[in-house]
C-alpha positions in Angstrom: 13.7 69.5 16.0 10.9 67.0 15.5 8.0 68.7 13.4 4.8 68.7 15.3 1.6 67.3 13.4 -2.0 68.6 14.0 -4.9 67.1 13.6 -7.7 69.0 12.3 -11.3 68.7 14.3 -14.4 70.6 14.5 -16.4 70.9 17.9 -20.1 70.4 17.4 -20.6 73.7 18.6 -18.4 75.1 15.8 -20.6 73.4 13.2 -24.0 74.7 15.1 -22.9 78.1 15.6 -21.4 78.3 11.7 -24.5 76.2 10.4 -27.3 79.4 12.2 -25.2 82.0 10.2 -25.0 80.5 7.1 -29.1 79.8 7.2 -29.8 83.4 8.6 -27.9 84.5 5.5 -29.3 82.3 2.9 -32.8 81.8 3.9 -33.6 85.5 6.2 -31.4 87.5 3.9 -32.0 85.4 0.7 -28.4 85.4 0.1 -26.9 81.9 -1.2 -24.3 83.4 -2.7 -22.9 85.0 -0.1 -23.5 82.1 2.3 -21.4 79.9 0.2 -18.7 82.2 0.1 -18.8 82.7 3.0 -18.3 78.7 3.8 -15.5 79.0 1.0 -13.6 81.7 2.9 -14.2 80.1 6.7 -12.8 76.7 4.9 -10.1 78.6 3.7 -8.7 80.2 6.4 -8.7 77.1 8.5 -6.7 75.4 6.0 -4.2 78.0 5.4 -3.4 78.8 9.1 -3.0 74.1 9.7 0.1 74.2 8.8 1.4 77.0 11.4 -1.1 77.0 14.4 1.2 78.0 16.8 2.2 80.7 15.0 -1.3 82.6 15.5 -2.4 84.3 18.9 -4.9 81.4 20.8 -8.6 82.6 21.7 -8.6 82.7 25.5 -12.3 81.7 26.6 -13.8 83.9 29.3 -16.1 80.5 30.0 -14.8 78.6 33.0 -13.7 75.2 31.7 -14.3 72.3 34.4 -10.9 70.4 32.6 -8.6 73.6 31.7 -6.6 73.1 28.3 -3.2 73.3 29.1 -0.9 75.1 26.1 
């Protein structure tokens, strides 16, 4: 059986959405610690779960997509 390869990318709205959280933390809550951990452990998660994506349940949007992703 051929071993599938992935290609890790990021949508924009991934990196807008993570970007507001991690300033509400460290700037509103005056938390840098915690916002860089938080980056650490978002990073890390992403990384560890590469290898096997299939193995993990997919996020089923509620959003009507004009060009459906097919699994």
């Amino acid at each position: 059986m051929a071993e599938t390869k992935y290609k890790l990318r990021y949508l924009p709205m991934f990196y807008e959405d993570f970007e507001q959280k991690i300033v509400y933390i460290a700037e509103k809550l005056q938390n840098e610690k915690a916002a860089k951990d938080l980056i650490d452990a978002v990073e890390m998660a992403i990384l560890e779960r590469l290898p096997a994506a299939e193995s993990f349940e997919p996020y089923y949007s509620l959003k009507e997509r004009h060009y459906p992703f097919s699994p």
